[in-house]
N, C-alpha and C positions, 0 to 999 in steps of 0.2 A: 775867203772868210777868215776873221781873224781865230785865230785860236782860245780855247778856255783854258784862262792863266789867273793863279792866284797865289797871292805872297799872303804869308800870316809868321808875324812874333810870337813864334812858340814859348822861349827859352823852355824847353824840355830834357829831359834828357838822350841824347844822342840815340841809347839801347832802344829806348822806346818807341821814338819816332822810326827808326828800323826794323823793328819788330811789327809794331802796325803797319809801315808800309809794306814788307814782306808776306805779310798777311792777307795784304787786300790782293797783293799782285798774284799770289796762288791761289785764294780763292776765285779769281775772275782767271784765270789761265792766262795770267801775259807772262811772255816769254822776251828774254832780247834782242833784241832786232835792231835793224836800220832802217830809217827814214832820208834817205836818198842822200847818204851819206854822213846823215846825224844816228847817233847810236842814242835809240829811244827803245821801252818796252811796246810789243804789240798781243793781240788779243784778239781772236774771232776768225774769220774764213773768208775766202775771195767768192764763195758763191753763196752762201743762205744771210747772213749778218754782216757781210765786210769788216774791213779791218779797221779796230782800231789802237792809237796810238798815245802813251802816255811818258813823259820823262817828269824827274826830280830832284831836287836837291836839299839838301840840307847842312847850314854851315853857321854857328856865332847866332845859334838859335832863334835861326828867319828860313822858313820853310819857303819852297820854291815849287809850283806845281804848274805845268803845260798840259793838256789832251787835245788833243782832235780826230777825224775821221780820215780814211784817204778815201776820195770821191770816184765815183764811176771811170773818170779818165785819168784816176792818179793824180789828180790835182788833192790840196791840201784844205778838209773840211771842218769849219771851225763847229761847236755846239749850239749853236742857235739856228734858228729858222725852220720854217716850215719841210724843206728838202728835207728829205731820210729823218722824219722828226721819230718816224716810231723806232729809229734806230739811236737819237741821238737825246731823248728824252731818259730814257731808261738810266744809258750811261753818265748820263749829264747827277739824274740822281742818284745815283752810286758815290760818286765823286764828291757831293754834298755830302752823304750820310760817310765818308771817309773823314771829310775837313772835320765835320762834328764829333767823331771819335776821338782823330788827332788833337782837339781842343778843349778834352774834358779833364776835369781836375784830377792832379793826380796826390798820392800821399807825399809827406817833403819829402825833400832829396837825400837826408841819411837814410831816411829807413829803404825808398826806393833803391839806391846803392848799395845797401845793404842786402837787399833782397837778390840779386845776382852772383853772390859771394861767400862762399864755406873753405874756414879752415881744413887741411887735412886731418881724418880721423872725426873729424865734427860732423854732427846730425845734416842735411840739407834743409837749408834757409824755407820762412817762410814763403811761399809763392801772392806776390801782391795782383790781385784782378785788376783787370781790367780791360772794359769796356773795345771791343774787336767789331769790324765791319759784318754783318751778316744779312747776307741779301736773300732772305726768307721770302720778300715779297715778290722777289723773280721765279723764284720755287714754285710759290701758288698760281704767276701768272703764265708760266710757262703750263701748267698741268690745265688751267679752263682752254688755254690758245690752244693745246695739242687735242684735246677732245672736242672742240667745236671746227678743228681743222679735217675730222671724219664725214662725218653728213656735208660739210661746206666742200668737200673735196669733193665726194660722190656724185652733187649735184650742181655746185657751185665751182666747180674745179678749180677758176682763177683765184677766187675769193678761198678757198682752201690750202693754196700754195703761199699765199700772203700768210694766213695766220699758220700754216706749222711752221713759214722759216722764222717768223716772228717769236713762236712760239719755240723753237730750236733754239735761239739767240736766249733768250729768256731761262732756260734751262741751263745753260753752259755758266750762267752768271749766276745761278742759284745753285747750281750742284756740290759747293760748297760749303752751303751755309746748312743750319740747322734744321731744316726742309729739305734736304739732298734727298730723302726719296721722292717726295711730289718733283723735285725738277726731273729724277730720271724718269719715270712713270710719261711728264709732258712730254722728254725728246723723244719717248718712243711712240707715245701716240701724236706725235708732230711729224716723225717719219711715217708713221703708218700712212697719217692726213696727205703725206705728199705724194708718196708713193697711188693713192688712190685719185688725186688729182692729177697727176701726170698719166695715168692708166686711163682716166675719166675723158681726158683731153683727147687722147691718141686712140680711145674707142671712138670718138665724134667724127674725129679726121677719117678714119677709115667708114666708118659710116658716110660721111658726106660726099665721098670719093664713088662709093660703092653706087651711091644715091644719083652723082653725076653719069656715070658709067651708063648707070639703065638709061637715061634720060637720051641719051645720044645714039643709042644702040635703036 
């Protein structure tokens, strides 16, 4: 699959475009890594959400953006399609609501430059806002997937493992936004939810073993 790639004519200012992107990559936890001997940022876990993978550039104020997934055999997993979609919809929208920050107007470039900049002995500059990624909606969707991955664990066990890792993945990518308690609230009752489906499962199995046992006896 091909990768999710997008070039956009910023002409921005350098700070900025660095500051946002530093932003987005702490708030989602990527860290730097290699992609099989490309140095890319990655993000996420080999067991509950897989990893995923993002690089960038920016240069003569034309931004450069790549993501994708690594796939169950380490193969290279682009943002579309149905496969891992509840893995690759989430992050696909993050990445959107990123380009849309990096895109938004900003004040001109004296004051903006200015705003970086204090003589010694002089007051500090005023601070100019602006508009930062926050993935609030992972916050909320991580806290309903971890409470409905309790009941769905207990007696749905499969269907309980799905929604708290879904629900775990969800949380890591909201824990940084302005929601950060509803996402930790989600991972912990996302773990709870799994924790109880994997108990739910491994009661069954000895059950049904036990069930065998008589039968033969």
């Amino acid at each position: 699959m091909a990768r999710f790639v997008q070039d956009l004519v910023l002409n921005k200012p350098d700070d900025f475009v660095y500051f946002i992107m530093n932003d987005y990559l702490q708030k989602n936890s990527f860290v730097m890594s290699d992609w099989k001997g490309e140095p890319a940022y990655r993000a996420g876990d080999a067991m509950v959400e897989g990893f995923k993978y993002l690089k960038w550039s920016y240069a003569d104020g034309k931004f450069h953006l790549e993501a994708w997934l690594k796939g169950n055999l380490g193969q290279e997993w682009g943002l579309d399609g149905f496969v891992a979609c509840l893995i690759k919809k989430p992050y696909r929208e993050s990445l959107t609501q990123l380009l849309q920050v990096l895109t938004q107007p900003l004040p001109d470039s004296a004051q903006w430059q200015g705003a970086g900049e204090a003589q010694e002995g002089a007051p500090m500059p005023n601070v100019i806002p602006v508009q930062t990624v926050d993935n609030y909606k992972a916050a909320q969707q991580a806290l309903v997937l971890g409470i409905l991955s309790i009941p769905f664990g207990i007696f749905w066990p499969l269907i309980g493992v799905l929604l708290g890792a879904i629900g775990a993945g969800r949380a890591r990518m909201g824990k940084g936004s302005s929601k950060g308690n509803l996402a930790t609230a989600g991972k912990i009752c996302s773990i709870v939810g799994m924790v109880l489906a994997f108990a739910s499962l491994g009661l069954s199995i000895i059950i049904n073993i036990f069930n065998i046992m008589l039968l033969t006896t």
